[in-house]
VOGU-3710 file (C-alpha; in Angstrom, 3 decimals, decimal comma):
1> xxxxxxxxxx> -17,725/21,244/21,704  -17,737/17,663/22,790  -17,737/15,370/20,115  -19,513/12,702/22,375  -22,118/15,147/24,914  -24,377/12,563/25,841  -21,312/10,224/26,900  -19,710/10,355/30,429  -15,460/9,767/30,213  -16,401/6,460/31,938
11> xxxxxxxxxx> -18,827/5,591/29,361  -16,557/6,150/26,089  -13,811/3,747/28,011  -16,251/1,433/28,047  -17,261/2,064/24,594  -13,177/1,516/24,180  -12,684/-1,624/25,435  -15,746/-2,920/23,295  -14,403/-1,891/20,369  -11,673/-4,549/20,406
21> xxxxxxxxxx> -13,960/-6,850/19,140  -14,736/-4,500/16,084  -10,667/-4,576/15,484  -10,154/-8,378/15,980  -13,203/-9,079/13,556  -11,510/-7,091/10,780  -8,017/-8,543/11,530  -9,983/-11,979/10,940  -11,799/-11,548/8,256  -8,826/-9,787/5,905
31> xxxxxxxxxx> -6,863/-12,630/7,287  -9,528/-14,875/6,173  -9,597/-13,527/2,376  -6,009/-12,875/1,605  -4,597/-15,469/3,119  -5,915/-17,678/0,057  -4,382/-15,523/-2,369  -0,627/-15,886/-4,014  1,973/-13,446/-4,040  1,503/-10,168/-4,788
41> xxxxxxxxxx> 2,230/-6,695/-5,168  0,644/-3,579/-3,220  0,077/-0,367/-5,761  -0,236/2,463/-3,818  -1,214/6,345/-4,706  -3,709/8,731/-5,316  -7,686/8,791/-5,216  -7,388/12,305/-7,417  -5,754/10,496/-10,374  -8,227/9,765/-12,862
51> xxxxxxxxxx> -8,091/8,308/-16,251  -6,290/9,586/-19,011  -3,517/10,911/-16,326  0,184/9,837/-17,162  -0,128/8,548/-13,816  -3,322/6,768/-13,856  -2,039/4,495/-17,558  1,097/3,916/-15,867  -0,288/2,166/-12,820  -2,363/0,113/-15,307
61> xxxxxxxxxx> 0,094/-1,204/-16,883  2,691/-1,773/-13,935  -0,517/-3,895/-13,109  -0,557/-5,569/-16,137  2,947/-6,342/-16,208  2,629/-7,766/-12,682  -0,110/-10,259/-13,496  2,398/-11,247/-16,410  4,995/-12,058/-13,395  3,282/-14,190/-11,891
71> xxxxxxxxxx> 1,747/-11,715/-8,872  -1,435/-10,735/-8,326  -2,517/-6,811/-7,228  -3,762/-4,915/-4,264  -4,483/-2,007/-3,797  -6,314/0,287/-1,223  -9,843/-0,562/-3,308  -10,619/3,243/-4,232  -10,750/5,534/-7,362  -7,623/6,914/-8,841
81> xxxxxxxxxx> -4,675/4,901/-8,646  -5,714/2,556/-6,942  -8,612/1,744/-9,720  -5,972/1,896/-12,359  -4,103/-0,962/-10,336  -7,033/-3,333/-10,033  -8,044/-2,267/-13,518  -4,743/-3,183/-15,000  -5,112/-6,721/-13,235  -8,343/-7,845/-14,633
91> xxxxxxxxxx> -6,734/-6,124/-17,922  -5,082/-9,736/-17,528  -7,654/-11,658/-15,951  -5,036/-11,623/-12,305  -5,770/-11,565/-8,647  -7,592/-7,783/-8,419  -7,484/-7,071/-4,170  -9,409/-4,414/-2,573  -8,456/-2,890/0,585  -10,940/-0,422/1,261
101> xxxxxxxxxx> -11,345/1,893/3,895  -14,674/3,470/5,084  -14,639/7,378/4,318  -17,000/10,054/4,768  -16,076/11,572/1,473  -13,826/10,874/-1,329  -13,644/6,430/-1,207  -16,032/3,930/-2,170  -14,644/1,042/-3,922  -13,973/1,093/-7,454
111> xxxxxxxxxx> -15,156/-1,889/-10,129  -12,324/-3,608/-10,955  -11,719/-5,810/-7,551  -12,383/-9,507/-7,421  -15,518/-10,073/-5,609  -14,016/-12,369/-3,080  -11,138/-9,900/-2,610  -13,138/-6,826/-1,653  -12,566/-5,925/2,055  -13,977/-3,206/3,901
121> xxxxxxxxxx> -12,519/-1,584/6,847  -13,216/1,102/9,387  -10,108/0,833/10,668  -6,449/2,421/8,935  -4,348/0,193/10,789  -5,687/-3,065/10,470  -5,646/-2,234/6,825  -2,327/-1,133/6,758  -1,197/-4,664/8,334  -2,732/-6,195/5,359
131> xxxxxxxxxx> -1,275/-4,753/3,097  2,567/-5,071/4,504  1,354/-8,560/5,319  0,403/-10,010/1,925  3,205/-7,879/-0,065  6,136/-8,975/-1,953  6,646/-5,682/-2,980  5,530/-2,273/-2,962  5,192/0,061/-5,877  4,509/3,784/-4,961
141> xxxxxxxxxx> 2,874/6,086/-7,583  2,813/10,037/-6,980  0,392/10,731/-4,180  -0,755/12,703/-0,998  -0,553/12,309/2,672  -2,259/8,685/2,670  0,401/7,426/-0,339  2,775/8,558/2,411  1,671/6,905/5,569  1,454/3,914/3,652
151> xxxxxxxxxx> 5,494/4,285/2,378  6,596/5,510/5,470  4,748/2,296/7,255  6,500/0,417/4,965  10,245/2,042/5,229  9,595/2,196/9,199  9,234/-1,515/9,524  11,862/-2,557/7,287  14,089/0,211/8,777  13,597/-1,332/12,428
161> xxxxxxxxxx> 13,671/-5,215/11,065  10,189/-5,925/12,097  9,078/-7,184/8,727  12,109/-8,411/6,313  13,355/-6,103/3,193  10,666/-6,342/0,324  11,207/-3,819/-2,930  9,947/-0,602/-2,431  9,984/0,859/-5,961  9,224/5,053/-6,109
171> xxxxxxxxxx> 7,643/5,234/-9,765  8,312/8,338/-11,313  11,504/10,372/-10,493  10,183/13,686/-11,057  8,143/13,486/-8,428  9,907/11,972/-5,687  13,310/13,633/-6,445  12,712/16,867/-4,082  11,748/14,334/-0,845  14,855/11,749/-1,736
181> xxxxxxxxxx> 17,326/15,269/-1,737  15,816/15,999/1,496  15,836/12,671/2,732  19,811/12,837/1,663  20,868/16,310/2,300  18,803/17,033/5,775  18,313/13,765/7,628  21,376/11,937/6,659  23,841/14,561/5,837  22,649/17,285/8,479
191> xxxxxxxxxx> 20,753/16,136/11,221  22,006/12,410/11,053  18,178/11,162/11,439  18,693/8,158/9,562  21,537/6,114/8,263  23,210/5,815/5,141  22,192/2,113/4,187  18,003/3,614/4,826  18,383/5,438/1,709  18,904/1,720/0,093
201> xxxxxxxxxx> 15,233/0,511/1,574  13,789/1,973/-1,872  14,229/2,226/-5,932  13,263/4,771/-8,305  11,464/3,717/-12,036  10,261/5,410/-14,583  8,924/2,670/-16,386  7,094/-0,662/-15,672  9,441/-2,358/-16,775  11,878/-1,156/-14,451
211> xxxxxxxxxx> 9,268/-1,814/-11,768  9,032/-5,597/-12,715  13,401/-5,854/-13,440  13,566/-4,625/-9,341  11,196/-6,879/-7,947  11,831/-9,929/-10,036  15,255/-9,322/-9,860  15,006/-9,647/-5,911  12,931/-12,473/-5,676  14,891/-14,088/-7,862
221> xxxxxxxx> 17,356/-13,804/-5,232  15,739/-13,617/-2,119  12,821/-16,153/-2,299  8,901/-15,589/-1,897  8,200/-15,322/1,789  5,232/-13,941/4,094  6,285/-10,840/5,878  5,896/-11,726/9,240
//
């Protein structure tokens, strides 16, 4: 069944073309907000986490220990994770971002954002610029198919050189350890997909304070730059 049956093809293109000016007001407003904020770090992972997880306390307090950097947090402004990373900044009175997308189930925006700081989008790709843009870093707790877009974004464009090398830190090496063999074994080793030197885009921690030794240890070399 047609999911537009009142709509001639000519019609949705038309509908198409207007919707650029949908896109372009989201890409201005996040650019508005965020561009007023410092440096910070993007949390990314689950919606299904909830308090009380292992995974849930630890993004907390890699949040907290952020703030206590020197950068402020964003994350994609839901439940789970992602309120455990905003949580863990106010924990310490730091920049709290909200990135949240419009869902028809699952997402609404959890408490703990800054209210100047809480964007809205319909769209997953303008969102995903923002976050890439505004990073100095990217910490990835255990998660599902979104927590993966939003690595593989990340990895893709670093891979390619179209943003430069931030820290991508993998928290929590039980989890990951299956992909990074396969990652290893099959594309590098088997089918020669991807290069030695890719599997060096990314850290593993088990601890936030390994997640704030990585990042502040490549700042402290690098510099503080926007992405692109």
């Amino acid at each position: 069944m047609s999911k537009h049956p009142q709509l001639s093809w000519s019609e949705i293109k038309s509908n198409d073309s207007w919707a650029v000016f949908k896109i372009m007001s989201e890409f201005v407003g996040g650019y508005e907000s965020l561009q007023r904020v410092g440096p910070c770090v993007s949390i990314y992972g689950s919606a299904r986490t909830g308090p009380g997880t292992p995974t849930y306390d630890a993004a907390r307090a890699v949040a907290q220990q952020l703030v206590d950097a020197g950068y402020g947090v964003i994350t994609g402004g839901g439940p789970g994770v992602m309120e455990a990373g905003n949580r863990g900044a106010q924990d310490r009175n730091g920049i709290s971002v909200g990135l949240n997308i419009e869902l028809p189930f699952e997402q609404k925006h959890n408490e703990y954002i800054d209210a100047d700081t809480c964007i809205n989008f319909d769209y997953f790709f303008v969102r995903k610029v923002m976050f890439v843009k505004y990073s100095q870093a990217f910490v990835v707790m255990p998660g599902g198919f979104g927590t993966m877009d939003e690595l593989f974004e990340a990895l893709t464009l670093m891979q390619t050189l179209k943003i430069d090398k931030q820290p991508i830190i993998l928290y929590d090496s039980a989890f990951w350890t299956g992909l990074l063999d396969w990652f290893k074994d099959i594309m590098e080793t088997r089918y020669k997909t991807i290069s030695p030197e890719d599997n060096d885009l990314f850290r593993l921690a088990d601890s936030p304070e390994e997640v704030i030794k990585h990042i502040q240890g490549y700042h402290a070399k690098y510099g503080l730059s926007p992405n692109f």
